[in-house]
C-alpha angles and dihedrals in degrees: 000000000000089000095034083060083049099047101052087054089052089052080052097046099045091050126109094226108087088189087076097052085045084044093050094041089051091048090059107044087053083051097050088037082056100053093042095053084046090048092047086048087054084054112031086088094054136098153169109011099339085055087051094040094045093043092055105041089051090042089055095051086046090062096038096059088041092055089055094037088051085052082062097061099039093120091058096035085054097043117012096033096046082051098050101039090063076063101088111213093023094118085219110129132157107307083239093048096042085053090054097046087055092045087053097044100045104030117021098035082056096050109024099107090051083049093043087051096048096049094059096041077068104044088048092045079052097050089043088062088260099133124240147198094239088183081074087068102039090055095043086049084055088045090058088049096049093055088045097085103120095063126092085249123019083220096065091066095053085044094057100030097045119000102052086047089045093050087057092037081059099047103053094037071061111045089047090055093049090040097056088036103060094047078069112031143046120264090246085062083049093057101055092050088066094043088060093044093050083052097055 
């Protein structure tokens, strides 16, 4: 099944009609357009830890099909894509990239406040003693880098989504804590407060 897919977008691909290259490409993305909106409507009702475990795992399934789906296309991402993105404006990118901008567009842009509170709402039940599964934030914090592709570096999306929000969040979560200790308790308890907090 895997090389008969292959083989009909290498029909496509060898032919002398772009329009059917324009016309193949189109219909993917729409595809792709289609399962995303009906992924963000699965989500859109979730929230806390059900909302982060359901968003990656149907993130990750999401990747995974469009990395197989982008191996079926390998003849037209190494010959007809290089040839259209040097096309500026053309809205044609790499099969894979193209998957994660319309992830990010119709899924995560929807969502991302419920994610971003619900990230913290874990990361402040783990600093309140509640444990935690931490590897929930470390996959969330590859999910941003990965859908930030169009970026000059990945990196600078999760920067600006997740890690400049987490660094006030912080602060305050802090400054809150400091603030209500030390109406109670002396400033070498304090101390060694902070002493604990800068260990973790």
């Amino acid at each position: 099944e895997y090389m008969d897919y292959y083989n009909k977008v290498f029909k496509v691909c060898t032919d002398s009609r772009d329009d059917l290259k324009d016309n193949l490409y189109r219909n993917l993305s729409e595809l792709l357009t289609d399962v995303v909106s009906q992924e963000e409507q699965a989500l859109r009702n979730k929230s806390d830890l059900p909302l982060l475990l359901d968003y990656l795992e149907r993130f990750g399934n999401y990747a995974a099909a469009t990395k197989m789906i982008r191996n079926i296309f390998r003849y037209m991402h190494n010959y007809w894509i290089p040839q259209k993105t040097k096309d500026q404006g053309s809205g044609v990118r790499d099969v894979y990239e193209n998957s994660l901008v319309i992830w990010r567009e119709k899924c995560f842009s929807k969502l991302q406040p419920k994610l971003l509170e619900s990230l913290f709402d874990l990361i402040t039940a783990e600093r309140d003693g509640k444990q935690q599964d931490k590897s929930i934030i470390l996959k969330m914090r590859d999910a941003y880098i990965s859908i930030g592709v169009i970026e000059t570096q990945p990196v600078l999306f999760y920067k600006k989504e997740f890690e400049d929000p987490f660094i006030v969040n912080t602060r305050n979560y802090y400054t809150k804590e400091s603030n209500e200790f030390l109406q109670g308790h002396s400033v070498s308890e304090y101390m060694k407060l902070a002493e604990t907090r800068l260990a973790q």
